[in-house]
LOFIPA-822157 format. One line per field, with one value per residue: x, y, z of N, C-alpha, C in turn. Coordinates in nm, 4 decimals. Example, Ala and Ser with C-alpha at 12.3 -4.5 7.8 and 13.67 -1.06 7.14 Angstrom:
<rs>
n_east = (1.3190	1.2850);
n_north = (-0.5690	-0.2250);
n_up = (0.7800	0.7080);
ca_east = (1.2300	1.3670);
ca_north = (-0.4500	-0.1060);
ca_up = (0.7800	0.7140);
c_east = (1.3200	1.2900);
c_north = (-0.3300	0.0030);
c_up = (0.7800	0.7870);
</rs>
This chain:
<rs>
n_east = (27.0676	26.9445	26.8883	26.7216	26.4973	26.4146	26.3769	26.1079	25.9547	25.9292	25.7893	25.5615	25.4347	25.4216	25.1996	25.0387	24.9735	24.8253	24.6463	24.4219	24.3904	24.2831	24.0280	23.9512	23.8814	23.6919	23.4918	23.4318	23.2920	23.0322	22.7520	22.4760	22.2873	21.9354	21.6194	21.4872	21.2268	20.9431	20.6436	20.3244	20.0797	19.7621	19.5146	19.1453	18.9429	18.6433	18.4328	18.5286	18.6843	19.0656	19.3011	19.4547	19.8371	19.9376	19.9577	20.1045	20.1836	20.1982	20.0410	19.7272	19.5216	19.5464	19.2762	18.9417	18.9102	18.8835	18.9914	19.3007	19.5262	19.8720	20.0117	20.2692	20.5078	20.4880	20.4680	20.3005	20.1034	20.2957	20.2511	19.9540	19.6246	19.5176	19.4781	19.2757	19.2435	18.8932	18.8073	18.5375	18.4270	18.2140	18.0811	17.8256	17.6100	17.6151	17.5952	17.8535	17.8108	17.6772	17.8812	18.0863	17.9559	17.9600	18.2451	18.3150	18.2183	18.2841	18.5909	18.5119	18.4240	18.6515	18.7665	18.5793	18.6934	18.9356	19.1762	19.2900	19.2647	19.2241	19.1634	19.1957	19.0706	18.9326	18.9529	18.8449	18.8910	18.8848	19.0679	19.2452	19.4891	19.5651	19.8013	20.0229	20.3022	20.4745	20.5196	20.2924	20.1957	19.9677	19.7192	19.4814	19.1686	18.9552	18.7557	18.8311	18.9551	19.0914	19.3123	19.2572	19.0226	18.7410	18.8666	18.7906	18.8769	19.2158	19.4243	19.7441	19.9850	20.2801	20.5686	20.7872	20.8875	21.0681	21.3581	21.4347	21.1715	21.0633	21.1433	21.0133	20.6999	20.4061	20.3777	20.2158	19.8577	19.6996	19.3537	19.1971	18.8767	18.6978	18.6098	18.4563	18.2894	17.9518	17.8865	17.7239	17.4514	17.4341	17.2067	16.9857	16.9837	17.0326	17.2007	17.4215	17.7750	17.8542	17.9622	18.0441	18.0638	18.3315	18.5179	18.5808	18.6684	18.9447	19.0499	19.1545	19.3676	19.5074	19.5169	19.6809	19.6323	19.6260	19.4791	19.2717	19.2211	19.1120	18.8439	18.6777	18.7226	18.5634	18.3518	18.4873	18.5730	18.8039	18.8196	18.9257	18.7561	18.4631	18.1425	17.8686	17.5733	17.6667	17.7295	17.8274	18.0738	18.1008	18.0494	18.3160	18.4392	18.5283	18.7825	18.8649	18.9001	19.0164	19.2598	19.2765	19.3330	19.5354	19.7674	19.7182	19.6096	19.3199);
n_north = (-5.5934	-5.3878	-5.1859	-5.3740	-5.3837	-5.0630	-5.0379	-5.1884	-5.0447	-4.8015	-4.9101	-4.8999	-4.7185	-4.5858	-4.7204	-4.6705	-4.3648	-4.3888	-4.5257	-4.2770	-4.2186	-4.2896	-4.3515	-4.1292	-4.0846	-4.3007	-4.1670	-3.9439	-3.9996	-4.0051	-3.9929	-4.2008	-4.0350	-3.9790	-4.1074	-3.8486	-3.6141	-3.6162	-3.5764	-3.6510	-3.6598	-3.7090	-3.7617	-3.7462	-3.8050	-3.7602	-4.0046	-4.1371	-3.9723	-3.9845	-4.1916	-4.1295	-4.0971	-4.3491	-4.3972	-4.5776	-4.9146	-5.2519	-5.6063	-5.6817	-5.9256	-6.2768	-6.4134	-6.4222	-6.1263	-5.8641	-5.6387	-5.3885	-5.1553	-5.0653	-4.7253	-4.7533	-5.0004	-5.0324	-4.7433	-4.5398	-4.3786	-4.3811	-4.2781	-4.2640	-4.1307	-3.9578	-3.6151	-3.3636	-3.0745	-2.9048	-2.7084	-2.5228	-2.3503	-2.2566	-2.2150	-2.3346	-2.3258	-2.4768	-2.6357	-2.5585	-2.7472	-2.9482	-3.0151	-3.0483	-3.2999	-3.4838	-3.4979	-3.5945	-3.8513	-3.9961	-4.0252	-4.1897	-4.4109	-4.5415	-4.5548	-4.7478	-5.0342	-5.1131	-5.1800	-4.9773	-4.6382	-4.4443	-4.1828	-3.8909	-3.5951	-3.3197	-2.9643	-2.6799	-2.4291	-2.1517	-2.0360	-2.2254	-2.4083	-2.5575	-2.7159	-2.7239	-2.7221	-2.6359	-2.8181	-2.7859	-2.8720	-2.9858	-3.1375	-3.1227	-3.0438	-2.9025	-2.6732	-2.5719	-2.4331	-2.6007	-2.6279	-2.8136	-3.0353	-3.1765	-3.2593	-3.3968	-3.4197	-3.3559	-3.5151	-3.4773	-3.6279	-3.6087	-3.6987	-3.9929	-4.2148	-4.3460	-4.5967	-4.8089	-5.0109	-4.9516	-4.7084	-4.5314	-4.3197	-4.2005	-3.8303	-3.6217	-3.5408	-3.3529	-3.2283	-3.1666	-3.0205	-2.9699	-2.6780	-2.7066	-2.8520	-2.8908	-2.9723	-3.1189	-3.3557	-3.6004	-3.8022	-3.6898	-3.4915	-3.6127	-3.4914	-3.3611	-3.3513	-3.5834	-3.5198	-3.6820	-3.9258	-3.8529	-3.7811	-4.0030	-4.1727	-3.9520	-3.9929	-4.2123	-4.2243	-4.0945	-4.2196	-4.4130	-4.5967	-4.6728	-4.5681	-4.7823	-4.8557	-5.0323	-5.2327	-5.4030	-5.3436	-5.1824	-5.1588	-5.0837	-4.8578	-4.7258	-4.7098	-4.5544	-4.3403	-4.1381	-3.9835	-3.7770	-3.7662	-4.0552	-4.2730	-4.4595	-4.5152	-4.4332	-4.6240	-4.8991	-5.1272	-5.4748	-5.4828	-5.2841	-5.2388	-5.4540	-5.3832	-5.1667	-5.3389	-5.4199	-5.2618	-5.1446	-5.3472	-5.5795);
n_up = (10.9536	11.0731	10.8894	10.7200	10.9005	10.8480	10.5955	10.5903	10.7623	10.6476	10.4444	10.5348	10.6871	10.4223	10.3206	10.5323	10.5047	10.2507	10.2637	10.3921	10.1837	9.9907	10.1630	10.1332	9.8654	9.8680	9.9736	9.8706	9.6309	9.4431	9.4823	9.3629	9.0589	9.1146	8.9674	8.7092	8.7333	8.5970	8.3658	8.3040	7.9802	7.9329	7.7043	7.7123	7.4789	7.2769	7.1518	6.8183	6.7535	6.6409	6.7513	7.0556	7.1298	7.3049	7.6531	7.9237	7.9782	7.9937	8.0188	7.9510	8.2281	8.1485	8.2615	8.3149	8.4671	8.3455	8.1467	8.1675	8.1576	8.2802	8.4340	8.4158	8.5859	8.9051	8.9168	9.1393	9.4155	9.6671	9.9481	10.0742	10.2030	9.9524	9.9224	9.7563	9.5749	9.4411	9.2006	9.1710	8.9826	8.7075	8.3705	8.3101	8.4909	8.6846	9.0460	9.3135	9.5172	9.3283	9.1997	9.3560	9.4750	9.2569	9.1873	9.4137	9.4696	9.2720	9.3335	9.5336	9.4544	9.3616	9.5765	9.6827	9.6159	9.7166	10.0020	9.9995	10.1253	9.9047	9.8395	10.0091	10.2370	10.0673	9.9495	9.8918	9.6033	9.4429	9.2561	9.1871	8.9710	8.6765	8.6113	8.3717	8.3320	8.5378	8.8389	9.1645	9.3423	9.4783	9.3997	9.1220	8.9900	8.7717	8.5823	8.2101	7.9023	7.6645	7.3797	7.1081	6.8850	7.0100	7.2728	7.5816	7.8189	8.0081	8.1614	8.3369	8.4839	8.7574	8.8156	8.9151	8.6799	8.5272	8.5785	8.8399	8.9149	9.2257	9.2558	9.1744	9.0938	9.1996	9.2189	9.2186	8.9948	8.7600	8.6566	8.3894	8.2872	8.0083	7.8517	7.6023	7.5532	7.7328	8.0431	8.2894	8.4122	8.3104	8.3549	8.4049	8.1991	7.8529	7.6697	7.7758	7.8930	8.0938	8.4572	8.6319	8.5620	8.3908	8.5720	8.7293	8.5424	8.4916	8.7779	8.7653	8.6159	8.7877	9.0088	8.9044	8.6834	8.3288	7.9909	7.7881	7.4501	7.2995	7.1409	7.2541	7.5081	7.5825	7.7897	8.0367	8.3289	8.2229	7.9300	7.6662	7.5206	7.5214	7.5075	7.4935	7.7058	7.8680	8.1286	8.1880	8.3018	8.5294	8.6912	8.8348	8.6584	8.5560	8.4872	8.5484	8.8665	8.8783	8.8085	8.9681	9.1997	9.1967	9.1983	9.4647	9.5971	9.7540);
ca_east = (26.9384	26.8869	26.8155	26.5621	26.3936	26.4054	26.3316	25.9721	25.9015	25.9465	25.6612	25.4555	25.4512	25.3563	25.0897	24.9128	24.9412	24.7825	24.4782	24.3370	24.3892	24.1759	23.9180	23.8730	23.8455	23.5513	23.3775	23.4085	23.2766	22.9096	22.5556	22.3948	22.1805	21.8343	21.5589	21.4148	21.0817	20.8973	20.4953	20.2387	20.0064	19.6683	19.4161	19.0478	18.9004	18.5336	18.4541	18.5194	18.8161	19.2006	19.3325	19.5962	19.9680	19.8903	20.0428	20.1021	20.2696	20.1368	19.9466	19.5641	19.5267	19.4909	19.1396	18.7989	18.8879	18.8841	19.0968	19.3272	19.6632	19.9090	20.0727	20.4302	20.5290	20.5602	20.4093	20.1855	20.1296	20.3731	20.2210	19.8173	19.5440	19.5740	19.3944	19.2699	19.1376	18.8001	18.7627	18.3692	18.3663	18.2132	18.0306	17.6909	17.5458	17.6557	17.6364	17.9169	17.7166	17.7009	18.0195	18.1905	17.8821	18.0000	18.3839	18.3866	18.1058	18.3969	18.6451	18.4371	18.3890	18.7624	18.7757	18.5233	18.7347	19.0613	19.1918	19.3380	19.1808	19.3054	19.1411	19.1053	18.9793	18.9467	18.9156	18.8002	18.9905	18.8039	19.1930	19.3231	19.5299	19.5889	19.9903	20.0831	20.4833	20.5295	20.4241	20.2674	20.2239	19.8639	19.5888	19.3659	19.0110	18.9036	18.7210	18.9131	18.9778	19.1999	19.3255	19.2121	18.8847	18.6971	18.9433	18.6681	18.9685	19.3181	19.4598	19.8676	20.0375	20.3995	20.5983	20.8844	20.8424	21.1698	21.4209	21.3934	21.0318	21.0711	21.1443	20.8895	20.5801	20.3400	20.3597	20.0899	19.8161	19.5698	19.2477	19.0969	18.7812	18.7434	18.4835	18.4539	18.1589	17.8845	17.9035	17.6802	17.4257	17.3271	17.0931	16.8751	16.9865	17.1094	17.2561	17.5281	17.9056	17.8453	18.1096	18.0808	18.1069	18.4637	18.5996	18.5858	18.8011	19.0295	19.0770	19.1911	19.4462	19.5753	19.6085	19.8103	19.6369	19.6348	19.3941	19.2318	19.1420	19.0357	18.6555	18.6403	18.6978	18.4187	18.2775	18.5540	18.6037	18.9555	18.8707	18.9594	18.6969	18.3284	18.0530	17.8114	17.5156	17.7742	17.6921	17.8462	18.2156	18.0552	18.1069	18.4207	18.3862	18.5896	18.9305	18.9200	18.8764	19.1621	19.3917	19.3346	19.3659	19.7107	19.8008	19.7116	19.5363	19.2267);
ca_north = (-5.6138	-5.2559	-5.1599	-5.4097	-5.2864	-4.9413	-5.0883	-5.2335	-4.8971	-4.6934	-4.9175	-4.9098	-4.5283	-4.5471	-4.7959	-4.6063	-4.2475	-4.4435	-4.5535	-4.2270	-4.1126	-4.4159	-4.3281	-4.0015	-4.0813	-4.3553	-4.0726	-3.8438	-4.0775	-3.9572	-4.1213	-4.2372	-3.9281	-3.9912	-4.0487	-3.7063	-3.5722	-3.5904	-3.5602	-3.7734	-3.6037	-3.7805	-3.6540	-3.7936	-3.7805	-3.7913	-4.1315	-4.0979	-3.8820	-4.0207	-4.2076	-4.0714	-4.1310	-4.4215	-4.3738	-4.7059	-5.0281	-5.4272	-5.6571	-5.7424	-6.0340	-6.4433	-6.4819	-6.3261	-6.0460	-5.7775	-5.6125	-5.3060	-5.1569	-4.9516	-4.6285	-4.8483	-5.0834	-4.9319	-4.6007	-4.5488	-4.3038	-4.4628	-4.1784	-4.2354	-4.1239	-3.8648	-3.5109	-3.2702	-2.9603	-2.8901	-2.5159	-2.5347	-2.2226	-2.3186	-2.1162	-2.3582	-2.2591	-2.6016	-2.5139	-2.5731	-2.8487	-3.0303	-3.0301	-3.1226	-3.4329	-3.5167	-3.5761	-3.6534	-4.0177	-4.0179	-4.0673	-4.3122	-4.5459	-4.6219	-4.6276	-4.8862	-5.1236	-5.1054	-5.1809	-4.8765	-4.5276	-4.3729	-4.0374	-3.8503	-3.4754	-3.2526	-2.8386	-2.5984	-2.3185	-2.0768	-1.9848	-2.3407	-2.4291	-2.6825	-2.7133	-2.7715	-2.6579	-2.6727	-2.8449	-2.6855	-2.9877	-2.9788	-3.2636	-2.9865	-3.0428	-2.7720	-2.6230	-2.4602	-2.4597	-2.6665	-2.6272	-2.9325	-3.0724	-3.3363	-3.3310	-3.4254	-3.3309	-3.4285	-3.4528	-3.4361	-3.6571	-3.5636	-3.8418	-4.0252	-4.2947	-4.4380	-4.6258	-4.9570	-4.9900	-4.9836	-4.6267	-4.5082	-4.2921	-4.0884	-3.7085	-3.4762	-3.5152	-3.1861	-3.2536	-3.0283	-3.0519	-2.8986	-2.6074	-2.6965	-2.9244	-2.8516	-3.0559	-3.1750	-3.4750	-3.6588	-3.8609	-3.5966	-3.3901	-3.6702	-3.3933	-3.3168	-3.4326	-3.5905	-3.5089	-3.7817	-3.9950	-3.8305	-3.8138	-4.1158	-4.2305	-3.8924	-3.9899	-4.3155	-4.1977	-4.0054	-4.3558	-4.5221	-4.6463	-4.6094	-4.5946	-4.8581	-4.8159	-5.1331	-5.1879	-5.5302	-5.3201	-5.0301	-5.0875	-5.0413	-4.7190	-4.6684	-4.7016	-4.3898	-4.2391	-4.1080	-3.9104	-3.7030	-3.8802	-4.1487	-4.2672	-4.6306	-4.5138	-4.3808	-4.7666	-4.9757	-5.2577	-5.6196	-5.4570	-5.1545	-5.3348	-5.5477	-5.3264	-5.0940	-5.3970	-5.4982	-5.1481	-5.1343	-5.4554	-5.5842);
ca_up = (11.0201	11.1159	10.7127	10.6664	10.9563	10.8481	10.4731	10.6216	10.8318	10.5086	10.3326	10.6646	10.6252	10.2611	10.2984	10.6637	10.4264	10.0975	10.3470	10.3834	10.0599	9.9516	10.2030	10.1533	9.7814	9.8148	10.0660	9.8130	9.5283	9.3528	9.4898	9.1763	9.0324	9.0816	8.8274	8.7084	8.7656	8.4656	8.3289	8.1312	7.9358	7.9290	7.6839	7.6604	7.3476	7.2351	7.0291	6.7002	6.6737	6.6394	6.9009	7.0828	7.1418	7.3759	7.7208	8.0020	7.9707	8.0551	7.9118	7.9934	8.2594	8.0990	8.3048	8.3165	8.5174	8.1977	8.1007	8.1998	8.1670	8.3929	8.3646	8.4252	8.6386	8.9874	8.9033	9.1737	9.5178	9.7946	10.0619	10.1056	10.0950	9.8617	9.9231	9.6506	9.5256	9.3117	9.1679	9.1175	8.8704	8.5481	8.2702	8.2840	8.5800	8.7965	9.1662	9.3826	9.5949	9.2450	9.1453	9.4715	9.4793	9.1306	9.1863	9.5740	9.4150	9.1653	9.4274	9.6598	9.3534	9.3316	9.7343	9.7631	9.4902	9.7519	10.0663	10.0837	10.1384	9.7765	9.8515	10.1537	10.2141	9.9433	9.9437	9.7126	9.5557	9.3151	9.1950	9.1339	8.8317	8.5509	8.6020	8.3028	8.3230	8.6772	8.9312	9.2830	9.5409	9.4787	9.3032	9.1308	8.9358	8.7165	8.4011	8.1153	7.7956	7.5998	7.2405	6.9993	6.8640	7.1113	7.3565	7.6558	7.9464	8.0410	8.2529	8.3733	8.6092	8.7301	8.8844	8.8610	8.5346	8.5033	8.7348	8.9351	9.0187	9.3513	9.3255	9.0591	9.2091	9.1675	9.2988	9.1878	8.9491	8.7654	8.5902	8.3484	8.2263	7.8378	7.8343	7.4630	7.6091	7.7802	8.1463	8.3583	8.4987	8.2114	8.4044	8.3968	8.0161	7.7624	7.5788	7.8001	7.8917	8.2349	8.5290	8.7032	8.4465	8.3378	8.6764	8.7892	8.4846	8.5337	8.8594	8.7613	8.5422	8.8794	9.1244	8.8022	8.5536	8.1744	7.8698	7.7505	7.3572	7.2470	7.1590	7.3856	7.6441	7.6023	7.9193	8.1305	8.3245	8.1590	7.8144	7.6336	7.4163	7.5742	7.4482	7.5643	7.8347	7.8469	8.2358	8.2329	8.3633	8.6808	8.8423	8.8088	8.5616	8.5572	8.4610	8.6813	8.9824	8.8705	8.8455	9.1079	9.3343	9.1575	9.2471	9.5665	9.7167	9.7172);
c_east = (26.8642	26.8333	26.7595	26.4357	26.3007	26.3296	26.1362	25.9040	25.8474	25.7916	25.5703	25.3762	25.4159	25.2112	24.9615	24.9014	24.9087	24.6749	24.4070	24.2674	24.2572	24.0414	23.8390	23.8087	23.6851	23.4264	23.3428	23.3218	23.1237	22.7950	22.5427	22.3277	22.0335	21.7616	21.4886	21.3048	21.0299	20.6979	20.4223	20.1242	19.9138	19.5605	19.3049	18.9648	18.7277	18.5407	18.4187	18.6132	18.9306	19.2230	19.4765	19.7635	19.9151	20.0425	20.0061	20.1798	20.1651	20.0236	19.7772	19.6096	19.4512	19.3592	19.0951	18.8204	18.8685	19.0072	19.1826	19.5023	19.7193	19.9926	20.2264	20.3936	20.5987	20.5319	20.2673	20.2540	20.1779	20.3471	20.0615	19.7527	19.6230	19.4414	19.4161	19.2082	19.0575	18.8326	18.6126	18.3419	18.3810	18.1126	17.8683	17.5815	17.5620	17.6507	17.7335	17.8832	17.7179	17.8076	18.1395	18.1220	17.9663	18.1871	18.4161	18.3046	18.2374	18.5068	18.6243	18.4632	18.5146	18.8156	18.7296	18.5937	18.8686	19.0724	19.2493	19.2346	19.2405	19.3020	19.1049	19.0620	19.0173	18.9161	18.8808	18.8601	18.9344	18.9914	19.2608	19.3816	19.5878	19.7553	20.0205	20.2535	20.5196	20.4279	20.4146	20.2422	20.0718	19.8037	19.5023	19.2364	18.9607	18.8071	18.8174	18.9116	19.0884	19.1806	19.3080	19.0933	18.8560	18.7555	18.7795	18.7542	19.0963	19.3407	19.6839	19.9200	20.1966	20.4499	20.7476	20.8656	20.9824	21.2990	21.4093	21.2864	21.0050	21.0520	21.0719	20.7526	20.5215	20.3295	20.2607	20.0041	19.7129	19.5109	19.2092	18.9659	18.7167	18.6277	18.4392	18.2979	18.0625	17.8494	17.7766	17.5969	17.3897	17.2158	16.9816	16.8758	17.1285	17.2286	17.4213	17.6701	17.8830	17.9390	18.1433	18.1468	18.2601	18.5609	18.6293	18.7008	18.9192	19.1233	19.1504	19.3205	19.5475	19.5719	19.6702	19.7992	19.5344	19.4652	19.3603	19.1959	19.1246	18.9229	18.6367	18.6638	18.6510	18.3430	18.3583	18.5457	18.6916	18.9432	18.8221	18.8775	18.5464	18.2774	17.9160	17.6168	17.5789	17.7463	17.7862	18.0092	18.2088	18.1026	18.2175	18.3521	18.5124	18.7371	18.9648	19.0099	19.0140	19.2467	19.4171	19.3839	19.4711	19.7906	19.8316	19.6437	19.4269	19.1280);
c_north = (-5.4813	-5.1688	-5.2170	-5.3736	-5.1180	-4.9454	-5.0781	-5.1347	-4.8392	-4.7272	-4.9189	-4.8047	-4.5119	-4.5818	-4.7152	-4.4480	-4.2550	-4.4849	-4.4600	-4.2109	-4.2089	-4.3970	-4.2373	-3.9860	-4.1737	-4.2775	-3.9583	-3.9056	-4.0606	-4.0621	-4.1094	-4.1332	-4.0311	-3.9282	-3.9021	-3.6784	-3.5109	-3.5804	-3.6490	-3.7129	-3.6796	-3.7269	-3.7725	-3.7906	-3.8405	-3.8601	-4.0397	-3.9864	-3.9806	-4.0897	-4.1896	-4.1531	-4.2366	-4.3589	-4.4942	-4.8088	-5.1714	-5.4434	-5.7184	-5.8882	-6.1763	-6.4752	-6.3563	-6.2036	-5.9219	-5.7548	-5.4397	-5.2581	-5.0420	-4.8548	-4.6837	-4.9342	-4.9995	-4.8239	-4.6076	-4.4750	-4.4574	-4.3728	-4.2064	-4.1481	-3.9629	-3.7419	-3.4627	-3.1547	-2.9164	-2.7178	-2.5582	-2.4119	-2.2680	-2.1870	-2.1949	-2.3234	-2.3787	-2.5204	-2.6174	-2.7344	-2.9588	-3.0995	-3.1030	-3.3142	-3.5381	-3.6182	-3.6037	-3.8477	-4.0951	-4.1155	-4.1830	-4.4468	-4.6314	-4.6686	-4.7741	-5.0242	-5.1887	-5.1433	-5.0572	-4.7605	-4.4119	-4.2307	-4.0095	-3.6868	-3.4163	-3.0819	-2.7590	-2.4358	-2.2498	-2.0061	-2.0955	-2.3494	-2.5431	-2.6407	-2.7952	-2.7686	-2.6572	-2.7005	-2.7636	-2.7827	-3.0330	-3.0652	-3.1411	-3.0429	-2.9447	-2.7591	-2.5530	-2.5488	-2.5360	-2.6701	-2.7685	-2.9507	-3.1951	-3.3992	-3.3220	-3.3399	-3.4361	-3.4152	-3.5320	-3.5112	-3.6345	-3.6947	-3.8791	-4.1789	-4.4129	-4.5307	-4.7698	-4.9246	-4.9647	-4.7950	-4.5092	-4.4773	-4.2311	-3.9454	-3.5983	-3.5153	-3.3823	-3.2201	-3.1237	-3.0966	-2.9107	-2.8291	-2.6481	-2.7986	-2.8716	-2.9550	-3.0312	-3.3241	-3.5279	-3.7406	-3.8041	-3.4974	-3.4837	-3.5922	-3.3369	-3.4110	-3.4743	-3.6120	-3.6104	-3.8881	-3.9906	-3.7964	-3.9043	-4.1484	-4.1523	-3.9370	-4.1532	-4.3326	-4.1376	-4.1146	-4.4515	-4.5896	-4.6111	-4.6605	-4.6822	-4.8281	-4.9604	-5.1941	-5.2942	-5.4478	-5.1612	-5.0611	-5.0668	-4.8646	-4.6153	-4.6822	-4.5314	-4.2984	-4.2414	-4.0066	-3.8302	-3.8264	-3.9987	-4.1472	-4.3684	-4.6385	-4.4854	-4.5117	-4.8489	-5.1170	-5.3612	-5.5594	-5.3417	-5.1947	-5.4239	-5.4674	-5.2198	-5.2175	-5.4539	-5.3750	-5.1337	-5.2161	-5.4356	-5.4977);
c_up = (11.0373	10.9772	10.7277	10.7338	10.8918	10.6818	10.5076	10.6749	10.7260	10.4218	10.3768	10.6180	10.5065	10.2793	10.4250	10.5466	10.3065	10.1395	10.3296	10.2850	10.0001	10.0148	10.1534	9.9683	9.7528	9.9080	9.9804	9.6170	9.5323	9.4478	9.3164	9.1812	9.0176	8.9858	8.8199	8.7432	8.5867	8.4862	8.2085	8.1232	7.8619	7.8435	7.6059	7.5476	7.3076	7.1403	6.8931	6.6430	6.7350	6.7683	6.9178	7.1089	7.2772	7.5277	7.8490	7.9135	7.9974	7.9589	8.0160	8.0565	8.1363	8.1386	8.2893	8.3926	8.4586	8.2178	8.1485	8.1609	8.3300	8.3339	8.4104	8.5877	8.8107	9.0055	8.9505	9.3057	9.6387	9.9001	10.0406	10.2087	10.0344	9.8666	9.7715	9.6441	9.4185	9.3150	9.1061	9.0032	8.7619	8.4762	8.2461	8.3925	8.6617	8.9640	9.1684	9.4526	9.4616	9.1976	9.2521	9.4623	9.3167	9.1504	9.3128	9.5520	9.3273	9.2345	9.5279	9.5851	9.3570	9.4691	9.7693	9.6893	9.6171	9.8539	10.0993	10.0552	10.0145	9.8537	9.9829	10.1157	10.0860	9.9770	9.8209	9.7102	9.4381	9.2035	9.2010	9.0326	8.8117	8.5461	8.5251	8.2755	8.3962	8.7757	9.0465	9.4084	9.5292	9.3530	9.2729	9.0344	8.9252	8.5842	8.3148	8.0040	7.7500	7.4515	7.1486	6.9855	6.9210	7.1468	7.4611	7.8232	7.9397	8.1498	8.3437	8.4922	8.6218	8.8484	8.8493	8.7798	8.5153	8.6385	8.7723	8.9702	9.1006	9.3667	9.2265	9.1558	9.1148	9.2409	9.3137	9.0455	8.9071	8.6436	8.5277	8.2397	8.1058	7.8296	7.7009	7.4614	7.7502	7.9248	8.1788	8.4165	8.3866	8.2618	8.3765	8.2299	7.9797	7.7074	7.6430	7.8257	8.0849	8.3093	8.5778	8.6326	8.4081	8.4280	8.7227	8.6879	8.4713	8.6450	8.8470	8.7164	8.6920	9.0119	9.0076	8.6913	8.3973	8.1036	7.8459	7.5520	7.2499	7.2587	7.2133	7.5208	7.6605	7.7361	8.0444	8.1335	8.2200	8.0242	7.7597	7.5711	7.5113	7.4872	7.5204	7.6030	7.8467	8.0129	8.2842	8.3102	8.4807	8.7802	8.7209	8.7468	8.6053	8.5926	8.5377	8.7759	8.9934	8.9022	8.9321	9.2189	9.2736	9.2054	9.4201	9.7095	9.6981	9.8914);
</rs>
C-alpha cells in the first residue's frame, strides 16, 4: 500500500513541475508580427500620356451612383480629422493667401460629402518635404519637381495595405505638385494647370481612394488624367461622393 502511494506522489511531482514548464513556454510564445509599413505611389498624369501602373482594388457600384474605386479594402484614417501642412513657395508668383484658398476649398469639398470632419487645421511650412523614403508624421502639400514627362503631381501615401481589414490604415500622406507645369486659377488664365482643381483629387487619394481611368468616368474627381484649365474636379461628382461615404459615412 505504502509503494503505490509513494508510486502516485512521484507522478504528482512530475505532473505540478511539467505545469510551469508549459506555462512559461505558452508566455514565452511569439505575438503574430504585425503587417509592415509600406507606401503607394500615386502619379497623375496629363491626358494623353500612358496610363499608369493602376493602384486600388473594388469594383464600381450596380446602381446610378457612378462609379469609383478604393485604395483596398479597409485602407482608410482610423484617427480623424486629419491636419496638414501647405509650403506656399512656388516659382509663378502665387501668393500665399492663394495657395492656402486653393487647397483649404479642396479640403472643404470632400468635408461637405461626409459625416465626418476628414480635415481639420492645417499650417504652413516654407521647409516642408515630399517624403519620399521616409516618412515624418506629417500630411505635406508642396511644389517640386518630379522626373517624367506629364506627370501633373503625385502624390505618396504610407500606411499599412495588407492584413485583416480591420487593421489596415492610413498614416501619412505628401502631395507634390510637378513644377514642370505652370499652376494656377484657370478660371481666370485657361492656359494654366489649376490647383484647385488637382487638389481636391490629390487629396482624395490621401482619405483612400484610388484612380479611376476609364473614359465613362471622366467626370469624376478621381479619374486619373487632367489637363491644363481643367476646373470640373474642383466638386465631387456621383462616384466620389459614393465612395467617400462608403469610407466614412454619409
Amino acid at each position: 500500500m505504502k509503494k503505490k502511494i509513494s508510486v502516485l506522489l512521484c507522478i504528482a511531482l512530475v505532473i505540478s513541475a511539467f505545469i510551469p514548464v508549459l506555462a512559461t513556454a505558452a508566455a514565452k510564445k511569439p505575438d503574430s508580427v504585425p503587417p509592415p509599413m509600406e507606401k503607394r505611389v500615386i502619379i497623375h498624369y496629363k491626358r494623353g500620356y500612358g496610363k499608369p501602373s493602376g493602384v486600388g482594388g473594388g469594383k464600381p457600384p450596380k446602381d446610378d451612383s457612378g462609379q469609383y474605386k478604393l485604395l483596398g479594402k479597409g485602407v482608410e484614417w482610423k484617427s480623424l480629422p486629419v491636419t496638414y501642412v501647405i509650403d506656399p513657395d512656388n516659382e509663378y508668383g502665387l501668393s500665399e493667401s492663394f495657395i492656402v484658398s486653393a487647397i483649404t476649398d479642396s479640403a472643404d469639398e470632400w468635408d461637405d460629402h461626409t459625416g465626418y470632419e476628414l480635415f481639420g487645421g492645417y499650417s504652413i511650412d516654407h521647409d516642408a518635404s515630399w517624403d519620399d523614403e521616409v516618412r515624418d508624421g506629417r500630411n505635406e502639400l508642396l511644389f517640386g519637381d518630379y522626373p517624367g514627362d506629364g506627370v501633373i503631381a503625385v502624390t505618396i501615401i504610407w500606411g499599412i495595405f495588407s492584413g485583416p481589414p480591420k487593421t489596415r490604415e492610413i498614416v501619412e500622406f505628401d502631395i507634390l505638385f510637378d513644377t514642370d507645369f505652370v499652376w494656377g486659377d484657370a478660371t481666370a488664365d485657361p492656359d494654366v494647370m489649376d490647383l484647385q482643381n488637382i487638389a481636391t483629387h490629390e487629396l482624395g487619394h490621401g482619405v483612400g481612394l484610388a484612380d479611376l481611368y476609364d473614359s465613362s468616368a471622366s467626370d469624376e474627381t478621381m479619374y486619373g488624367y487632367s489637363t491644363e484649365g481643367e476646373t470640373k474636379k474642383r466638386d465631387l461628382f456621383t462616384g466620389d461622393i459614393a465612395g467617400i461615404q462608403e469610407l466614412y459615412g454619409e
